[in-house]
Biopython code that builds the backbone (N, CA, C, O; Angstrom):
import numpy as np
from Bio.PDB.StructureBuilder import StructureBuilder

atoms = [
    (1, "UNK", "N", (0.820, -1.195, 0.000)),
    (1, "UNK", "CA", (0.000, 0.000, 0.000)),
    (1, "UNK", "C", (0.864, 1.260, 0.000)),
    (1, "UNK", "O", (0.644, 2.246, -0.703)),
    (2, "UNK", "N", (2.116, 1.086, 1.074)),
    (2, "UNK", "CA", (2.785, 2.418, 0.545)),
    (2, "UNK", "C", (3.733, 2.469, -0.137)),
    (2, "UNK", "O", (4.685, 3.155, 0.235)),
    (3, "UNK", "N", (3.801, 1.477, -1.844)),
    (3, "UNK", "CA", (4.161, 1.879, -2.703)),
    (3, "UNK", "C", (3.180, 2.519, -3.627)),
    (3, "UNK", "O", (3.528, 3.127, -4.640)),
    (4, "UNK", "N", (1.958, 2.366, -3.252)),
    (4, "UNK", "CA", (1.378, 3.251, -4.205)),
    (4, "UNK", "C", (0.868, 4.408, -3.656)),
    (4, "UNK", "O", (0.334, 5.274, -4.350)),
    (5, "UNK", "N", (1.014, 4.497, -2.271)),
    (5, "UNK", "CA", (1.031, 6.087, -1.622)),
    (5, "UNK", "C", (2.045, 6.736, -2.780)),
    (5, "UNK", "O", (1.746, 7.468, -3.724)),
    (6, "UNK", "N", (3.295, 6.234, -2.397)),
    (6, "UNK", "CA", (4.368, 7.164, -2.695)),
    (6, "UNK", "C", (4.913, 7.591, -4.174)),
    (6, "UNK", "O", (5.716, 8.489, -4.425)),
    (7, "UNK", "N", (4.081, 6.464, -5.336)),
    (7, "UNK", "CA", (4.819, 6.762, -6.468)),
    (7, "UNK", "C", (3.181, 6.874, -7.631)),
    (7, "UNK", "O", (3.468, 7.233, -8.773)),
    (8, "UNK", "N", (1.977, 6.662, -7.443)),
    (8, "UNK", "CA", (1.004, 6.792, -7.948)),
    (8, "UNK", "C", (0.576, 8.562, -8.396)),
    (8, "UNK", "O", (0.280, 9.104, -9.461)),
    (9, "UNK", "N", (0.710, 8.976, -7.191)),
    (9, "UNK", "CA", (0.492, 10.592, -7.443)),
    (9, "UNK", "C", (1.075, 11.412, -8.706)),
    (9, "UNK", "O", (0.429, 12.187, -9.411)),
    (10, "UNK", "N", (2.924, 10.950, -8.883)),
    (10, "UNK", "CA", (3.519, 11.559, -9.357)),
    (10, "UNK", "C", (3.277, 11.005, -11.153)),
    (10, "UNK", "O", (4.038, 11.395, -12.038)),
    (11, "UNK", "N", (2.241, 10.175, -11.388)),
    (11, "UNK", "CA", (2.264, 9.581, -12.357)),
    (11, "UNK", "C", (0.718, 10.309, -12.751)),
    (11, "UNK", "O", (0.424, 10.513, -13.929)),
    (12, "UNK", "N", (-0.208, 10.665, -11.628)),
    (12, "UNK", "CA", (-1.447, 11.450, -12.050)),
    (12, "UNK", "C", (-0.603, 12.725, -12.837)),
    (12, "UNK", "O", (-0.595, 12.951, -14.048)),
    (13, "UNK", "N", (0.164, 13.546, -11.659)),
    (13, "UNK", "CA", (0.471, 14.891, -12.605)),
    (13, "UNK", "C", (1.019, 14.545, -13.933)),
    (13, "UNK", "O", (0.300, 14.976, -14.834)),
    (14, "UNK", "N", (2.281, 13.770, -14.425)),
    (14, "UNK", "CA", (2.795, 13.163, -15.654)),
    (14, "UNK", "C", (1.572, 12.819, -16.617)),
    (14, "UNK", "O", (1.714, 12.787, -17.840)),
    (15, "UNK", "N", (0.023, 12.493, -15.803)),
    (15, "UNK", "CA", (-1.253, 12.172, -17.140)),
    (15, "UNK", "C", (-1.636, 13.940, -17.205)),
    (15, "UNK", "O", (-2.361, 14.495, -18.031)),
    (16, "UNK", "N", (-0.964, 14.502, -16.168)),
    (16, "UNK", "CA", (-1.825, 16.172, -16.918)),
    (16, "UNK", "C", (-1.299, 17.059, -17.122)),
    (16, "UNK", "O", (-1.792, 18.186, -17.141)),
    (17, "UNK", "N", (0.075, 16.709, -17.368)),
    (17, "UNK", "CA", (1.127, 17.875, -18.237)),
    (17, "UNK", "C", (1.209, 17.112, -19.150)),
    (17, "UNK", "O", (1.779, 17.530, -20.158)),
    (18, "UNK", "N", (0.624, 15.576, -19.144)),
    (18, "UNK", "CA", (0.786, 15.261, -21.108)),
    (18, "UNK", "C", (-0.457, 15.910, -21.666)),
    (18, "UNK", "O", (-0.422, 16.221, -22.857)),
    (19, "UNK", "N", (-1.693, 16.190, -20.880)),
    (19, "UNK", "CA", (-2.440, 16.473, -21.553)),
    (19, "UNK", "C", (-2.122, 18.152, -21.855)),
    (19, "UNK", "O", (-2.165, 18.524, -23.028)),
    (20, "UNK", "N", (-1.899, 18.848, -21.097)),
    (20, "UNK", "CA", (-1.335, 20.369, -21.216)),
    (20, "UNK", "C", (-0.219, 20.405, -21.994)),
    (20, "UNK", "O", (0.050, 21.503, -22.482)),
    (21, "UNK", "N", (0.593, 19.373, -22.268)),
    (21, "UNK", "CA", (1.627, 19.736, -23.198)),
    (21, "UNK", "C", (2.091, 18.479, -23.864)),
    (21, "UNK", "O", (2.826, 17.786, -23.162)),
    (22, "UNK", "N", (1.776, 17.949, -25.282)),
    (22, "UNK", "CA", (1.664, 16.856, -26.241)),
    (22, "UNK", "C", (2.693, 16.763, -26.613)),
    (22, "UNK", "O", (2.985, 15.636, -27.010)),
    (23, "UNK", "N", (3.725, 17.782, -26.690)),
    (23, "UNK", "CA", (5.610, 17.525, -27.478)),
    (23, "UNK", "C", (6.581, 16.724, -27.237)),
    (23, "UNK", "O", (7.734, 16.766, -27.668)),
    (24, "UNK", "N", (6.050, 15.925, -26.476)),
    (24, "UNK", "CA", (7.511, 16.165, -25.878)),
    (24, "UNK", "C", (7.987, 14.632, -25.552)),
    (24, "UNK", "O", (7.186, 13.823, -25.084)),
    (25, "UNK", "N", (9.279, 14.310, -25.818)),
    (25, "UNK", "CA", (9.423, 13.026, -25.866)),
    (25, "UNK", "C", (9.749, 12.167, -24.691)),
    (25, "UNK", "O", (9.919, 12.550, -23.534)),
    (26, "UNK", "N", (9.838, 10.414, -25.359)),
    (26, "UNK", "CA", (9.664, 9.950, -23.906)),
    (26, "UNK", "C", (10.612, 10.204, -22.671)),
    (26, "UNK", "O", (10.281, 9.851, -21.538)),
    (27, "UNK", "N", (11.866, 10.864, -22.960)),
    (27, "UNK", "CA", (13.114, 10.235, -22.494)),
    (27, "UNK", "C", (12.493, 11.696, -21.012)),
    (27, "UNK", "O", (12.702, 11.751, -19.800)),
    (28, "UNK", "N", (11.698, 12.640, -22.000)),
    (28, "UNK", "CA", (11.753, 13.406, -21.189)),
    (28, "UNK", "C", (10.236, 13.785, -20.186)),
    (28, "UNK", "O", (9.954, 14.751, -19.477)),
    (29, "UNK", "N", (9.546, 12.615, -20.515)),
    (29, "UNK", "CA", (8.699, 12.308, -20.054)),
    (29, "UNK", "C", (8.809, 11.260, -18.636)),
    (29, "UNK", "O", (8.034, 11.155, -17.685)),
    (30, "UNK", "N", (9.606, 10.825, -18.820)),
    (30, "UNK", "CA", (10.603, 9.723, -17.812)),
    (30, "UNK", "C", (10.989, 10.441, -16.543)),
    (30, "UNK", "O", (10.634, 10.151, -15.400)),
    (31, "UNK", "N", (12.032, 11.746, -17.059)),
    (31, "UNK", "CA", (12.457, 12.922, -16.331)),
    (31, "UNK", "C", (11.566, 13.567, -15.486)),
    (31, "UNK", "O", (11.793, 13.789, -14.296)),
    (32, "UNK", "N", (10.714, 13.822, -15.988)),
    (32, "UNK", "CA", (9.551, 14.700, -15.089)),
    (32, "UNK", "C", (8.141, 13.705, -14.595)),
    (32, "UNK", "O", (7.040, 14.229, -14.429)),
    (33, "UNK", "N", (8.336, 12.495, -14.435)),
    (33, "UNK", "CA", (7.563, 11.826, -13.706)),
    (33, "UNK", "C", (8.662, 11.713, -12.195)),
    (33, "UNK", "O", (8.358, 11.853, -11.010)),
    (34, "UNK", "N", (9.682, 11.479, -12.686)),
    (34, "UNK", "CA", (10.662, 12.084, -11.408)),
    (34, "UNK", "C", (10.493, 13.033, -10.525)),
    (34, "UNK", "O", (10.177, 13.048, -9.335)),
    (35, "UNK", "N", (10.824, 14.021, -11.505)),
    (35, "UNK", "CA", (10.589, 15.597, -10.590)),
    (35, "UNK", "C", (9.073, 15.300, -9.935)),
    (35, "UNK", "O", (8.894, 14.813, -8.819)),
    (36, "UNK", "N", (8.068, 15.683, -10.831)),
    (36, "UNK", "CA", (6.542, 15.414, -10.313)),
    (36, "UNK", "C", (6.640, 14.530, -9.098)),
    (36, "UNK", "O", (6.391, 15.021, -7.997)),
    (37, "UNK", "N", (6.990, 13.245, -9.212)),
    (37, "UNK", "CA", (6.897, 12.622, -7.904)),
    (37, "UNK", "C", (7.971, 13.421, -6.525)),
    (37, "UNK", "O", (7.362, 13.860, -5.549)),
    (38, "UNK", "N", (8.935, 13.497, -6.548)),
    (38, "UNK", "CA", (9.914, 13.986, -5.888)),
    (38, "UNK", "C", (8.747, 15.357, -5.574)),
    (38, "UNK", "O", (8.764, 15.480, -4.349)),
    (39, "UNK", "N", (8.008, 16.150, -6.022)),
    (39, "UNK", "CA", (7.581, 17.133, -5.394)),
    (39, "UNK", "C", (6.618, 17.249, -4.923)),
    (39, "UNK", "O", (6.202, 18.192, -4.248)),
    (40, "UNK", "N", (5.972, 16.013, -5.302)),
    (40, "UNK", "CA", (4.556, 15.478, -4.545)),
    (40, "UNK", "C", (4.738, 14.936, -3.628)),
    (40, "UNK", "O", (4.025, 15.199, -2.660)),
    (41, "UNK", "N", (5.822, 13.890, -3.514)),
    (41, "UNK", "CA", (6.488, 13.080, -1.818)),
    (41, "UNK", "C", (6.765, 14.457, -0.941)),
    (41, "UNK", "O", (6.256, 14.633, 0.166)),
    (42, "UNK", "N", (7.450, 15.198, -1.447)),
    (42, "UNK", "CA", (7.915, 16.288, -0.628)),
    (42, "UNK", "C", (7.272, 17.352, 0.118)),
    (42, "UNK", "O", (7.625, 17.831, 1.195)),
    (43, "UNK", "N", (5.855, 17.781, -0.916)),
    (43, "UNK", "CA", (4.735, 18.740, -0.061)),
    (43, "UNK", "C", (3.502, 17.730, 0.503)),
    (43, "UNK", "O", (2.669, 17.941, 1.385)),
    (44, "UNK", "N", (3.711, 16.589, -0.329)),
    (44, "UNK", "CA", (2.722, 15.526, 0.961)),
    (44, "UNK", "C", (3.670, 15.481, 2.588)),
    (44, "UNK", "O", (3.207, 15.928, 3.638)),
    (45, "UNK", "N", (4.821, 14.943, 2.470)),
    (45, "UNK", "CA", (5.351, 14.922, 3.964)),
    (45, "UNK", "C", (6.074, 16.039, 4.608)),
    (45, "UNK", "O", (6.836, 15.817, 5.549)),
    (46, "UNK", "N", (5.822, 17.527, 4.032)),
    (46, "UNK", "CA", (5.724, 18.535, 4.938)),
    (46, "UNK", "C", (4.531, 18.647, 5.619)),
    (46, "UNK", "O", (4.392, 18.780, 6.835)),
    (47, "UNK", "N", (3.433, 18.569, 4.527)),
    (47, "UNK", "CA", (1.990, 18.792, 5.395)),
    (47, "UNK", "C", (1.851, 17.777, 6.305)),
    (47, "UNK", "O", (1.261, 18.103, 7.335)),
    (48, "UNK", "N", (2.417, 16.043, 6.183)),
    (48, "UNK", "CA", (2.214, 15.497, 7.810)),
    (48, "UNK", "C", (3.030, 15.804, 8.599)),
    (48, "UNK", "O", (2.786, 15.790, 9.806)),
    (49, "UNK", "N", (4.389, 16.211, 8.017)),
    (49, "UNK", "CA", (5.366, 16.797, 9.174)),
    (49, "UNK", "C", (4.575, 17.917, 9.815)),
    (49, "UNK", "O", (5.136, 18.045, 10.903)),
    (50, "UNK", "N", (3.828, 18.590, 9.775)),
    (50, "UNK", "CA", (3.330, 20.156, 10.152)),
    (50, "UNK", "C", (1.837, 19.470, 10.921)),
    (50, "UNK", "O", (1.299, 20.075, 11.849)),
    (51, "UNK", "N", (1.438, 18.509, 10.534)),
    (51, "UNK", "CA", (-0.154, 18.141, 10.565)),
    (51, "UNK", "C", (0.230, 17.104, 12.642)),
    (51, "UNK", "O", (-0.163, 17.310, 13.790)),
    (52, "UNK", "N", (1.158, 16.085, 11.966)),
    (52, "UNK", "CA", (2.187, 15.060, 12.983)),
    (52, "UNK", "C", (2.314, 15.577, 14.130)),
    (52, "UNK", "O", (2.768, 16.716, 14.234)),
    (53, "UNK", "N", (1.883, 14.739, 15.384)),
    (53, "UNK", "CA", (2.013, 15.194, 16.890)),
    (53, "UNK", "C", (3.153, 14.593, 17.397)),
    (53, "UNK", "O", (3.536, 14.764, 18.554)),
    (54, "UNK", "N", (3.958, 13.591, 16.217)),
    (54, "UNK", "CA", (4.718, 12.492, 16.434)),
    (54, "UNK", "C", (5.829, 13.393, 15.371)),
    (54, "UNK", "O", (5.542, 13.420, 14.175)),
    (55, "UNK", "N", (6.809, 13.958, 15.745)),
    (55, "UNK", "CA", (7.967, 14.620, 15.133)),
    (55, "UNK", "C", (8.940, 13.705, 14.261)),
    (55, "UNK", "O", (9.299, 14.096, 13.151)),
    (56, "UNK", "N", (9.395, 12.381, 14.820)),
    (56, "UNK", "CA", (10.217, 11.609, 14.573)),
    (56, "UNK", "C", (9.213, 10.080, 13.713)),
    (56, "UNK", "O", (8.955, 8.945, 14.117)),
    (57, "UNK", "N", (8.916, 10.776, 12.494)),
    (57, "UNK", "CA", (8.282, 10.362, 11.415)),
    (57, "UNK", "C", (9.002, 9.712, 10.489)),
    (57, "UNK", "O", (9.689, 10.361, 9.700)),
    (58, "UNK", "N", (8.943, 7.936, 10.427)),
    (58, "UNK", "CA", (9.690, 6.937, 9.571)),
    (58, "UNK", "C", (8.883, 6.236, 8.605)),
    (58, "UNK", "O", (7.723, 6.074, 8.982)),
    (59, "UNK", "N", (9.128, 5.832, 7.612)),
    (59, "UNK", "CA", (8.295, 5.340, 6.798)),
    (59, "UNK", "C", (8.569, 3.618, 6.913)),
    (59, "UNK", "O", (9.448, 2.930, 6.394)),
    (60, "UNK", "N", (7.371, 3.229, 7.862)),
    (60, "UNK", "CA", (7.572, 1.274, 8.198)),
    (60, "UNK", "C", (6.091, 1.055, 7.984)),
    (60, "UNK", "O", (5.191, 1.887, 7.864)),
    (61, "UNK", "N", (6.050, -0.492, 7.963)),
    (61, "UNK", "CA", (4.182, -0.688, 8.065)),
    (61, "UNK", "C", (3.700, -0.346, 9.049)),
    (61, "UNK", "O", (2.480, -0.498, 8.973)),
    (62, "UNK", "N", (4.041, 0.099, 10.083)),
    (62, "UNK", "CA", (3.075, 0.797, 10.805)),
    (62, "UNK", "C", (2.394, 1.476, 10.991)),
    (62, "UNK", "O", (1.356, 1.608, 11.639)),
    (63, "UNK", "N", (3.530, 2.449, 9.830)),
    (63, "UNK", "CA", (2.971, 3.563, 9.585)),
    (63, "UNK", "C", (2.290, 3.937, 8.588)),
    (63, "UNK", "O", (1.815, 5.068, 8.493)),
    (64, "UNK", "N", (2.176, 3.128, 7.821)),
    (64, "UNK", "CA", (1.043, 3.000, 6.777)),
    (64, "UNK", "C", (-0.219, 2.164, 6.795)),
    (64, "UNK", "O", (-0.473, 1.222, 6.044)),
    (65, "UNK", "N", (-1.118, 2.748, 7.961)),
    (65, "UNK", "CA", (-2.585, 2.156, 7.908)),
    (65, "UNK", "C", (-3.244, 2.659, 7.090)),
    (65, "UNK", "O", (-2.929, 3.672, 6.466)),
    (66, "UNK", "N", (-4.283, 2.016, 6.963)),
    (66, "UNK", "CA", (-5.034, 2.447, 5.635)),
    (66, "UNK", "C", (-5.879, 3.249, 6.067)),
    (66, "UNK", "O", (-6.560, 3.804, 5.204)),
    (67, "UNK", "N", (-6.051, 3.479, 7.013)),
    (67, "UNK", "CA", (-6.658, 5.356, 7.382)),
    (67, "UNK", "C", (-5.598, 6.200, 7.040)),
    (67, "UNK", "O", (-6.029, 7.187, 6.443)),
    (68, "UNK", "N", (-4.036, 6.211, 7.219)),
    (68, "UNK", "CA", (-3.472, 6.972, 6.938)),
    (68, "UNK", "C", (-3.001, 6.833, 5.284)),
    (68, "UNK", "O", (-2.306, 7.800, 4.970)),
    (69, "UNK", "N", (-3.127, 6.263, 4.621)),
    (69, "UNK", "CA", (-2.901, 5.838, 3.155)),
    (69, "UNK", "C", (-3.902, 6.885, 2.785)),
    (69, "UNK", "O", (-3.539, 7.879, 2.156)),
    (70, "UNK", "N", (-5.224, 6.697, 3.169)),
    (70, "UNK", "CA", (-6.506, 7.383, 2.323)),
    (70, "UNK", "C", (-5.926, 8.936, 2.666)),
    (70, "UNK", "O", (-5.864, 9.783, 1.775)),
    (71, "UNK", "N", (-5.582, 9.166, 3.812)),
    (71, "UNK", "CA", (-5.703, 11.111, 4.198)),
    (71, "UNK", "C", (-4.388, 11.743, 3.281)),
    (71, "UNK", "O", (-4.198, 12.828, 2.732)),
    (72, "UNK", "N", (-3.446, 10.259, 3.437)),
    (72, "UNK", "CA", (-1.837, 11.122, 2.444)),
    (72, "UNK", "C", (-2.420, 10.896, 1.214)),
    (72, "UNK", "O", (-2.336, 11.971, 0.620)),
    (73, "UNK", "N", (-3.174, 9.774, 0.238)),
    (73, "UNK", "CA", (-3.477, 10.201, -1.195)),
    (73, "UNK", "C", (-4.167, 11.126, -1.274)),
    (73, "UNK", "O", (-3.998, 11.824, -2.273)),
    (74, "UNK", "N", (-5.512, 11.652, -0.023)),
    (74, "UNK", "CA", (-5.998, 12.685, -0.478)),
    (74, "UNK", "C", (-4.806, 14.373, -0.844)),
    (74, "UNK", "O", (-4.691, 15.299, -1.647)),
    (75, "UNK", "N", (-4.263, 13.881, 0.252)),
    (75, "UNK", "CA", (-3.300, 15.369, 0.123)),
    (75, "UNK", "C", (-2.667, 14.636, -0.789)),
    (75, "UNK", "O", (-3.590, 15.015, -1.509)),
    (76, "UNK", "N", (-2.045, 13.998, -1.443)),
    (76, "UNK", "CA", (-0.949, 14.109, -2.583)),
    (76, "UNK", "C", (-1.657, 14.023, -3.826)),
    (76, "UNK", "O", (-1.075, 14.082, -4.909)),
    (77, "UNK", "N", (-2.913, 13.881, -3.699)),
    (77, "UNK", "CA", (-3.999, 13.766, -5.493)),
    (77, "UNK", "C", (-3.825, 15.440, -5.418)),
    (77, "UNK", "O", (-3.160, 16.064, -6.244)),
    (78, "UNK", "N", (-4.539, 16.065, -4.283)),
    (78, "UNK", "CA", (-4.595, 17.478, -4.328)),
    (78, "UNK", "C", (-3.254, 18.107, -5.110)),
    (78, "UNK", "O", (-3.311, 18.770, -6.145)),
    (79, "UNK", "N", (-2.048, 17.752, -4.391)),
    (79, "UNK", "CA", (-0.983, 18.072, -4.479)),
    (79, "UNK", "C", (-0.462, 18.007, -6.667)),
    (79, "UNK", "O", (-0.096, 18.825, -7.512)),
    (80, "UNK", "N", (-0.718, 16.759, -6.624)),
    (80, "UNK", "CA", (-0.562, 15.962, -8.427)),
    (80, "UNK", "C", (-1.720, 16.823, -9.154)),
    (80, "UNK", "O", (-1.661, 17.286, -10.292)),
    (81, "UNK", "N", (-2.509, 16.902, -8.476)),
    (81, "UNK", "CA", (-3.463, 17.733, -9.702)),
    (81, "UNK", "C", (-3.121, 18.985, -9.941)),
    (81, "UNK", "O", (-2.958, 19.372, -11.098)),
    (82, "UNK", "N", (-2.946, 19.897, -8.744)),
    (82, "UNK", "CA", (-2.436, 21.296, -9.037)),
    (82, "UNK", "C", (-1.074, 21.394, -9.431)),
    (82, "UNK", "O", (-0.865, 22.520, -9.882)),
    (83, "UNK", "N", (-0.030, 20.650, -9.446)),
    (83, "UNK", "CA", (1.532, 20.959, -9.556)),
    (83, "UNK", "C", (1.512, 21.428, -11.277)),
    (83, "UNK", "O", (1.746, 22.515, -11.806)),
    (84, "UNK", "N", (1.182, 20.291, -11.770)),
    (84, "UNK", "CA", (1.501, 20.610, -13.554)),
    (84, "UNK", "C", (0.944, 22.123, -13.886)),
    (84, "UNK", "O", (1.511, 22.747, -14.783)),
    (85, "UNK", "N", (-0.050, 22.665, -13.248)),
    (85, "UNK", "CA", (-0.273, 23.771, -13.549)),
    (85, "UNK", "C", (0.154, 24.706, -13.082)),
    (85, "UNK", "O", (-0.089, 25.807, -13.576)),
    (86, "UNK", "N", (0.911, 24.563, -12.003)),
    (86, "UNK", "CA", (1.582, 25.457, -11.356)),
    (86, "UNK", "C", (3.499, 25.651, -12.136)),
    (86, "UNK", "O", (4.045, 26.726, -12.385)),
    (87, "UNK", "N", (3.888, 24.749, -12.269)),
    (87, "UNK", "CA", (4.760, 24.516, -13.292)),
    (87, "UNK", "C", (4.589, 25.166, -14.464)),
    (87, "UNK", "O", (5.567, 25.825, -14.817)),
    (88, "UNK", "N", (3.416, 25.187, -15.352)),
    (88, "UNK", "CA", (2.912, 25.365, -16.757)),
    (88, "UNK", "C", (3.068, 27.074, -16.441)),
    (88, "UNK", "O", (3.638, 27.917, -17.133)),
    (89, "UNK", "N", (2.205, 27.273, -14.889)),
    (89, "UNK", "CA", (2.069, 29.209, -15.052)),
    (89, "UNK", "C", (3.718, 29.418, -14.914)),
    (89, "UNK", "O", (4.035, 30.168, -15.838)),
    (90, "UNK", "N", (4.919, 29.051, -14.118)),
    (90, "UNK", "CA", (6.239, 29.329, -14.108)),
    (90, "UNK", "C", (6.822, 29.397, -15.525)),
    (90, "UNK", "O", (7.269, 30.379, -16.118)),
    (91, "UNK", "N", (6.696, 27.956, -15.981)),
    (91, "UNK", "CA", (7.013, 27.861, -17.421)),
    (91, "UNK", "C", (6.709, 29.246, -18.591)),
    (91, "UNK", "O", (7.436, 29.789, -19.424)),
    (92, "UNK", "N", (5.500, 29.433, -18.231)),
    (92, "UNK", "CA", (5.512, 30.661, -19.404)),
    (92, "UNK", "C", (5.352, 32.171, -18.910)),
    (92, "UNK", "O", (5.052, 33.148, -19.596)),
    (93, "UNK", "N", (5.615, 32.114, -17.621)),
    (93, "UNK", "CA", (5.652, 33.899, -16.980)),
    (93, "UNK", "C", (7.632, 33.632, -16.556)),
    (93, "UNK", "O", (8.209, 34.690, -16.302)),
    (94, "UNK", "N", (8.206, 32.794, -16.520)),
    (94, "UNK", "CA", (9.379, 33.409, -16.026)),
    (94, "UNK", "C", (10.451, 32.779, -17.091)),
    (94, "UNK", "O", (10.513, 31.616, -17.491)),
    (95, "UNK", "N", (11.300, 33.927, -17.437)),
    (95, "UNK", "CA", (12.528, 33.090, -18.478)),
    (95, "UNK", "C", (13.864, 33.738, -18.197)),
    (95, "UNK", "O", (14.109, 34.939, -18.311)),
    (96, "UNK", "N", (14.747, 32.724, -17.790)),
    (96, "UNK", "CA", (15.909, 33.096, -17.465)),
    (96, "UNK", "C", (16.886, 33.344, -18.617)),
    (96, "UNK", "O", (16.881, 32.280, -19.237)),
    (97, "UNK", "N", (17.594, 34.062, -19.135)),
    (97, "UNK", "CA", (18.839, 34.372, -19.962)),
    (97, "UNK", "C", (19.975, 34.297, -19.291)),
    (97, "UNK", "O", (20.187, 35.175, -18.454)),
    (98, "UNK", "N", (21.158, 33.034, -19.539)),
    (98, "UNK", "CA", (22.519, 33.589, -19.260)),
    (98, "UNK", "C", (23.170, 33.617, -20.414)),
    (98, "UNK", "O", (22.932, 33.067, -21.489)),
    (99, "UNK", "N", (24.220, 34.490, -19.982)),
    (99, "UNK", "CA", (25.227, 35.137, -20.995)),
    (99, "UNK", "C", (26.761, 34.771, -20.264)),
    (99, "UNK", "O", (26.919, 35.211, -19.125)),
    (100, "UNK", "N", (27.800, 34.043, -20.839)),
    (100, "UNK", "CA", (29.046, 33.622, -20.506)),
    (100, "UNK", "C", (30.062, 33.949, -21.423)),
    (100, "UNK", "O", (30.472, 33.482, -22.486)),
    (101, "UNK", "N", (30.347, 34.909, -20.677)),
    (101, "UNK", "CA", (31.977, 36.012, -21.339)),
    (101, "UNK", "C", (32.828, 35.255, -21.154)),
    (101, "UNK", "O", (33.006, 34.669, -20.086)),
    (102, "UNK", "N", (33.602, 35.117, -22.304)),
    (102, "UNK", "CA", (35.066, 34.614, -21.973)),
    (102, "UNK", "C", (35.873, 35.636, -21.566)),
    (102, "UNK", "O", (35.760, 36.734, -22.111)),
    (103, "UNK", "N", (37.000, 35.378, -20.336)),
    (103, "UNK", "CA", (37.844, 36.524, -19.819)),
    (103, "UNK", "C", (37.517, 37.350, -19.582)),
    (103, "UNK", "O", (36.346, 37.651, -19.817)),
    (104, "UNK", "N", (38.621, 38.419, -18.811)),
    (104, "UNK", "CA", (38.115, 39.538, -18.016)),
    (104, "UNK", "C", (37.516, 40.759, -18.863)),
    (104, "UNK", "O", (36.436, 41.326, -18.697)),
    (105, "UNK", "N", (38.529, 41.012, -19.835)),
    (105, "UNK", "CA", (37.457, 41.665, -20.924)),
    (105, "UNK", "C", (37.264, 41.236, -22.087)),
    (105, "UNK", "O", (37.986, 40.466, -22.721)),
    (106, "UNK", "N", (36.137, 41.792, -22.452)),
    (106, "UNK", "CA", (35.593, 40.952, -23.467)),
    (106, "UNK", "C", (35.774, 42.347, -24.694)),
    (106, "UNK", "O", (34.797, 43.096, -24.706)),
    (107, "UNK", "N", (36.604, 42.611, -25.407)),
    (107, "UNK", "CA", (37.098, 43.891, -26.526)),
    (107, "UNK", "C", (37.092, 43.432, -27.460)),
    (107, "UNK", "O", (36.965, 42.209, -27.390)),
    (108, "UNK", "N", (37.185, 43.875, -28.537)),
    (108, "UNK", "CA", (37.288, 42.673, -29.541)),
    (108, "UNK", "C", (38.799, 43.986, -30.447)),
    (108, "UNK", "O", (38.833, 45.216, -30.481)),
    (109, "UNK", "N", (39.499, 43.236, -30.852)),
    (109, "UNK", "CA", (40.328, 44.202, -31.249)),
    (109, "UNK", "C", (40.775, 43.894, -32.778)),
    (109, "UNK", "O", (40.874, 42.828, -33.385)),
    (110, "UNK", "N", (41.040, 45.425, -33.220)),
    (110, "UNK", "CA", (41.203, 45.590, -34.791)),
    (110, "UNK", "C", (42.415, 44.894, -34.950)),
    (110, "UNK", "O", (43.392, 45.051, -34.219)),
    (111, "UNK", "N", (42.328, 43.885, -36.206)),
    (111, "UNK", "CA", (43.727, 43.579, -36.782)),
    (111, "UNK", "C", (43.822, 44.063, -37.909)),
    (111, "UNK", "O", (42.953, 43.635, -38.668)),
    (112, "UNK", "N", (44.686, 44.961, -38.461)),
    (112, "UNK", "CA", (44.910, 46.191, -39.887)),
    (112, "UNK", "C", (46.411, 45.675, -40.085)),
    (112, "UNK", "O", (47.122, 46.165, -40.962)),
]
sb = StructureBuilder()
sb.init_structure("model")
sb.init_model(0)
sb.init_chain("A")
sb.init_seg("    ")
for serial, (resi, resn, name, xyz) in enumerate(atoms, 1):
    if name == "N":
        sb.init_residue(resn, " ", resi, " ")
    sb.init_atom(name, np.array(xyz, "f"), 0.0, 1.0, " ", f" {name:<3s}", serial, name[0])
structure = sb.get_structure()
């Protein structure tokens, strides 16, 4: 049960940035079922770290009853459904440019 707590979510968002974005190939479709999961594990177990009366939080069968299975998929569906779109608004409001000078100055000088 908590393999599919932990790796199911990140495969919902991967079904809705394919549907928000059709280009794109598998290798890199692979890539960002990664990320997606990695950021869905990560704001699911802040919110029980923050939610948790029990600080020193391990992942064993104990700790995966199926009352607690149902309350972490609810927070990590929440989590998988909104991420791709939250990604998608970054993706097209922010764009970084770098520029890499060779040496200290960069002159370009006449040869006559």
């Amino acid at each position: 049960m908590n393999i599919i707590c932990l790796f199911f979510p990140g495969f919902i968002s991967l079904m809705i940035d394919w549907q928000i974005n059709h280009n794109e190939q598998n290798i890199f479709l692979i890539i960002k079922y990664f990320v997606y999961n990695f950021f869905v594990n990560f704001i699911g177990n802040a919110v029980v770290w923050f939610i948790s009366t029990e600080k020193n939080f391990f992942y064993t069968e104990e700790t995966f009853t199926y009352d607690f299975c149902l309350k972490y998929m609810a927070v990590s569906l929440v989590v998988a459904i909104v991420l791709p779109y939250i990604f998608k608004f970054f993706n097209n409001n922010i764009k970084i440019n770098l520029e890499v000078r060779k040496g200290k100055n960069n002159v370009k000088k006449n040869n006559k």
